[in-house]
C-alpha positions in Angstrom: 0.0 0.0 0.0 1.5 3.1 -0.9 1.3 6.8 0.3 0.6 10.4 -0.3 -0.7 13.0 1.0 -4.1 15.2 0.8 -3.0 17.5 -2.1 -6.5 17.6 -4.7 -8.4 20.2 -2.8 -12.0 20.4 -5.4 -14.2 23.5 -4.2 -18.1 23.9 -5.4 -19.7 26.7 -5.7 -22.4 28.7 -7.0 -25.1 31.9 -5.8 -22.6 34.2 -3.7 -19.9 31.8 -4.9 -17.5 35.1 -6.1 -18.0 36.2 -2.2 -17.1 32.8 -0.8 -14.2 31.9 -3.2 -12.5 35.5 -3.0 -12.4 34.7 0.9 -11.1 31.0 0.5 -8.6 32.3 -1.7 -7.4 34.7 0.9 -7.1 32.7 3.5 -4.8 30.2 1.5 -1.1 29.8 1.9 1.3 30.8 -0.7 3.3 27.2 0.3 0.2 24.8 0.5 1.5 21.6 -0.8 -2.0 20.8 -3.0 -3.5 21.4 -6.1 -6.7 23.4 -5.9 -9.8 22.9 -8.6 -12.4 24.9 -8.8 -16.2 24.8 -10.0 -18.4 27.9 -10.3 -21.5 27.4 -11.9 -21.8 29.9 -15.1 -24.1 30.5 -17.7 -23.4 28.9 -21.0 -22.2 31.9 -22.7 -20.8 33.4 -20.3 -17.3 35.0 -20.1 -15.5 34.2 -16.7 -13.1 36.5 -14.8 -12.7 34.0 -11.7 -8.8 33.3 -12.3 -7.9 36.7 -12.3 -10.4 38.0 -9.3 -8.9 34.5 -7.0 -5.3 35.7 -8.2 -5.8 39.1 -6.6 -7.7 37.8 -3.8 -4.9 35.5 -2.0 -1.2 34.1 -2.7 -2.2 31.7 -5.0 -2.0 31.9 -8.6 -5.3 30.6 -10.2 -5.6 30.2 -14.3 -8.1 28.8 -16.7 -8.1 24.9 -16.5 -7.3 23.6 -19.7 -7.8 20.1 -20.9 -4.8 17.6 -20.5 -2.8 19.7 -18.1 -0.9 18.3 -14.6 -2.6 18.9 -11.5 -0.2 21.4 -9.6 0.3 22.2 -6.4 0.2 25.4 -5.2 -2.3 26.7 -8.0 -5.9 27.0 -8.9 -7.5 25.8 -12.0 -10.7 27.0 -12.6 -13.3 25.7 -14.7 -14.3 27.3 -18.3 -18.0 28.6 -18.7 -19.9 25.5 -20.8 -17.2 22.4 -19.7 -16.8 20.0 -16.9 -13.5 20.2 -15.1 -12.4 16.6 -14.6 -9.8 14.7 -13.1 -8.4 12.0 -14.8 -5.7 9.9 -13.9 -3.4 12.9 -12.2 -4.3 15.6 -14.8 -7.1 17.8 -15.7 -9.8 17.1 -18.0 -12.5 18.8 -19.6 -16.0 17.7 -21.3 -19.2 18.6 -22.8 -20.7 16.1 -21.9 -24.7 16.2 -20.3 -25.8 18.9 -17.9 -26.1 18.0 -14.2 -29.0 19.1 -12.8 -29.1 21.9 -15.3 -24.9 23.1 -15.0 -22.0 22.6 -17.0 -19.8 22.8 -15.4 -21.3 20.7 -12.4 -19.6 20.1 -9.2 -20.8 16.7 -8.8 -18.6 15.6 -12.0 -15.9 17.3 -10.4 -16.0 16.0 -7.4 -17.2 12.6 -8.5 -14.3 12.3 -11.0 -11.6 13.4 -8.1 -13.2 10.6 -6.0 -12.4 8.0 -8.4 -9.3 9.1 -9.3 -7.3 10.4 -6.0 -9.5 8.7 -3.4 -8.5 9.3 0.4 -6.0 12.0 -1.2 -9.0 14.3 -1.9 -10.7 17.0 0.0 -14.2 18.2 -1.0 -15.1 21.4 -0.5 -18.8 23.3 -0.6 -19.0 26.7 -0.5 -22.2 29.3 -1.0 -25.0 28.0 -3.4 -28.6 27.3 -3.1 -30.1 23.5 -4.1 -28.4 20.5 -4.0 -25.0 20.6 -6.5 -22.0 19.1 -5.2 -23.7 16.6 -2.6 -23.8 13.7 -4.6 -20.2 14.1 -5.3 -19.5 14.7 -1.8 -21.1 11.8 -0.4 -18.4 10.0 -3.3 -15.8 11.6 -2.0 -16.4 10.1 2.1 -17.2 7.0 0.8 -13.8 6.8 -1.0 -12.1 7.9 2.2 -11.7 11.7 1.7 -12.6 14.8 3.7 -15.5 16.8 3.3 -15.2 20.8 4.4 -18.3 22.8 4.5 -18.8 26.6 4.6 -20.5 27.3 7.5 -24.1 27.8 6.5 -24.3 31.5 9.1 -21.1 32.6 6.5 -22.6 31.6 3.7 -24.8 34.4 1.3 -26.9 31.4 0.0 -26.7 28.7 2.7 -29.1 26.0 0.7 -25.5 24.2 -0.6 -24.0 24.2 2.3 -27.0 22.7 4.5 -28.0 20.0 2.1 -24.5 18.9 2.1 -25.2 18.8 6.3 -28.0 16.6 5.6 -26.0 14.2 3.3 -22.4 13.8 4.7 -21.5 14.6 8.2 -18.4 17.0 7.6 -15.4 16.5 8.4 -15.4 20.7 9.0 -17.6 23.2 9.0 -16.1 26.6 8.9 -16.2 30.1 7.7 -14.5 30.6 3.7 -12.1 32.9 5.0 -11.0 30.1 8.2 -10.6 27.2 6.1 -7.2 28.2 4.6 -5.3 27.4 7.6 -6.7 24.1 8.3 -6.3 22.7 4.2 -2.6 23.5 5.3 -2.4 21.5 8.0 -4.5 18.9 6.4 -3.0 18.8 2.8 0.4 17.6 4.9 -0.7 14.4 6.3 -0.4 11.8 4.8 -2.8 8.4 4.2 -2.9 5.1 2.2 -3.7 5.1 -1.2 -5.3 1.6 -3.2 -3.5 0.6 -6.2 -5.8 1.3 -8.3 -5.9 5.1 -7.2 -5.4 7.0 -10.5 -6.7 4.3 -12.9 -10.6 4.5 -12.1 -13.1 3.9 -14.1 -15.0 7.5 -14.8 -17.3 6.0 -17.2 -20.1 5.3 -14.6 -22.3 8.1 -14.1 -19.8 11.2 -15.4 -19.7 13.6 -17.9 -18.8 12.1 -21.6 -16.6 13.1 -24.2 -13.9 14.2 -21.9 -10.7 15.3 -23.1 -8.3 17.8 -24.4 -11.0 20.8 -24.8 -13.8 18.9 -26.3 
């Protein structure tokens, strides 16, 4: 059985997201040992301006995921308006594939697809949003052995995400966007036991289609 540590950090969010990322991104280390993926949801045709706003907001640099890149540590990718942001085997992926429950991009595929492919190694985060996005995904995510953060529903603009995740999955933390910084630096440097398979999932079942380099 080998080891790693807890370096894919995938963050969901969507109403008030901008609010609760700019404060996660602030509160983020400039060393954190992890690579940080991040789904807003977005209209179709919409142009984005996350990267840039999460680069001025904190120490991290955060870019425009694009399709067949490594995951790396110490940045965030951000999902394009009208794709999936993926993970497959230990680098980024994006798709067209179906909407999920009327996004793409969709935080369950996300967080789904970082499940299968990183296991324990993952932490799932849900920030601001109201319905149910990203709660199937996190429930994948605990059953796979990772950790589950919440944004404290009293912090949040649109608590609905949040709470049904609280409904779903007991968190592993519940805390304010701007407080969760310093514990995914503590966390992101311990270490667990991965299964050999880790990396070499099958996505196939219940993800987005058509994945790859942009399509």
């Amino acid at each position: 059985m080998s080891r790693r540590n807890r370096d894919l950090i995938v963050v969901g969010a969507s109403a008030g997201g901008v609010q609760a990322l700019c404060a996660f991104a602030a509160g983020l280390p400039a060393d954190l040992p992890a690579a940080v993926l991040v789904v807003l949801h977005l209209p179709a045709g919409a142009t984005s301006f996350l990267a840039p706003i999460l680069t001025r907001s904190g120490p991290l640099p955060a870019v425009v995921a694009g399709g067949g890149e490594p995951l790396r540590r110490g940045q965030i990718q951000v999902a394009p308006p009208d794709h999936h942001l993926l993970v497959m085997d230990a680098q980024v992926a994006l798709s067209r594939g179906p909407t999920e429950n009327g996004h793409r991009p969709s935080i369950n595929a996300l967080f789904r697809s970082a499940a299968v492919a990183a296991g324990p190694a993952v932490i799932g985060v849900q920030l601001s949003g109201v319905l149910d996005d990203g709660v199937a995904g996190l429930v994948a995510i605990a059953a796979r052995g990772g950790l589950v953060m919440v944004q404290d529903p009293a912090d949040a603009l649109y608590s609905g995400m949040p709470e049904q995740a609280m409904r779903r999955v007991r968190p592993d933390y519940v805390l304010p966007a701007g407080g969760m910084g310093e514990a995914l630096a503590k966390i992101s440097e311990s270490a667990v036991d991965e299964a050999d398979d880790v990396f070499r999932g099958d996505l196939s079942a219940g993800l987005p289609i058509r994945a790859g380099k942009g399509s």
